[in-house]
C-alpha positions as CSV (number, residue, x, y, z in Angstrom):
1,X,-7.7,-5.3,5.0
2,X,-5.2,-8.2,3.2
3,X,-6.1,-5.9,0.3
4,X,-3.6,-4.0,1.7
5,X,-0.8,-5.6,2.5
6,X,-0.2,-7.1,-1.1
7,X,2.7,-6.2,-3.3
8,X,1.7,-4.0,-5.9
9,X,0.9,-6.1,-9.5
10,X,0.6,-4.4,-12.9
11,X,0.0,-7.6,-14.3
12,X,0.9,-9.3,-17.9
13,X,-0.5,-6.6,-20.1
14,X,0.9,-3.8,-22.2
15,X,-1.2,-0.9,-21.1
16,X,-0.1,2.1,-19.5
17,X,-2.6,3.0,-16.6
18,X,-1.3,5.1,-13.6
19,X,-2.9,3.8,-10.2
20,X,-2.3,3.9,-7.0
21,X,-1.3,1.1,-4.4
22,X,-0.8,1.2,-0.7
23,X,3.2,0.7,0.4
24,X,2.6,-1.2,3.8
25,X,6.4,-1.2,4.0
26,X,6.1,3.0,4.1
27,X,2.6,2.7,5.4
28,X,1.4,5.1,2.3
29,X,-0.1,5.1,-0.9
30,X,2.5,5.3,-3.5
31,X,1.7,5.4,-7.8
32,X,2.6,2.5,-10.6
33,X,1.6,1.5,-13.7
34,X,-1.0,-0.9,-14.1
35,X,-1.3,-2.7,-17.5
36,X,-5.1,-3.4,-17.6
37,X,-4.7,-6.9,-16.5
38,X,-5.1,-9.6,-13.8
39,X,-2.9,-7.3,-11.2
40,X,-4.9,-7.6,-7.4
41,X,-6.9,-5.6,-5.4
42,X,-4.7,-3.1,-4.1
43,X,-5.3,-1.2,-6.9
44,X,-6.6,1.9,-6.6
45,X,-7.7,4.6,-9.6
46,X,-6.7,7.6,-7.1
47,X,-4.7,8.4,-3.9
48,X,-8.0,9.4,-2.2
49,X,-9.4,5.8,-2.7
50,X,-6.2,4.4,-1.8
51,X,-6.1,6.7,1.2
52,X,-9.1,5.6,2.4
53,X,-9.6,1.9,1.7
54,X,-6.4,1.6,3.1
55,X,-6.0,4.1,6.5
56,X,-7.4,2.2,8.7
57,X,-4.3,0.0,8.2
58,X,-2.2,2.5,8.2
59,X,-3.6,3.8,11.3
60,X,-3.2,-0.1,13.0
61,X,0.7,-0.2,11.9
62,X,1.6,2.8,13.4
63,X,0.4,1.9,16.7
64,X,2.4,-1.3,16.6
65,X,5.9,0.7,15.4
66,X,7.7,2.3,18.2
67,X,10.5,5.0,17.0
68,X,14.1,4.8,19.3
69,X,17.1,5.9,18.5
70,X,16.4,6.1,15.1
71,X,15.7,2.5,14.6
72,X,11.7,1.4,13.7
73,X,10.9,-1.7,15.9
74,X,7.5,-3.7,16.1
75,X,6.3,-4.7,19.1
76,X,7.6,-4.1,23.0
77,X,11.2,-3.7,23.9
């Protein structure tokens, strides 16, 4: 799911279309503005499709982040 991990684009144009993108730095789906176009994938018309085209990476991130002492980690200690 690259889809995914890319930065979210609104792209050169001067429209105003809210969408939805998934964050992978806050492993949710968060809203922007789109302008109508070029952009990429991760680009999503509603949270639900975000939600879902992305949760399964969401889902493989969290198992690789380990909470301690208040500090996010990836990997083994």
């Amino acid at each position: 799911m690259m889809v995914c991990m890319q930065d979210s684009e609104p792209g050169p144009c001067q429209g105003y279309f809210n969408r939805w993108y998934f964050e992978s730095s806050k492993l949710m789906c968060l809203p922007f503005v789109f302008g109508g176009c070029r952009g990429n994938r991760n680009n999503f018309l509603t949270a639900e499709e975000c939600n879902e085209a992305c949760g399964v990476v969401r889902g493989k991130l969290l198992a690789l982040y380990t909470l301690e002492n208040n500090v996010i980690s990836i990997g083994h200690s």
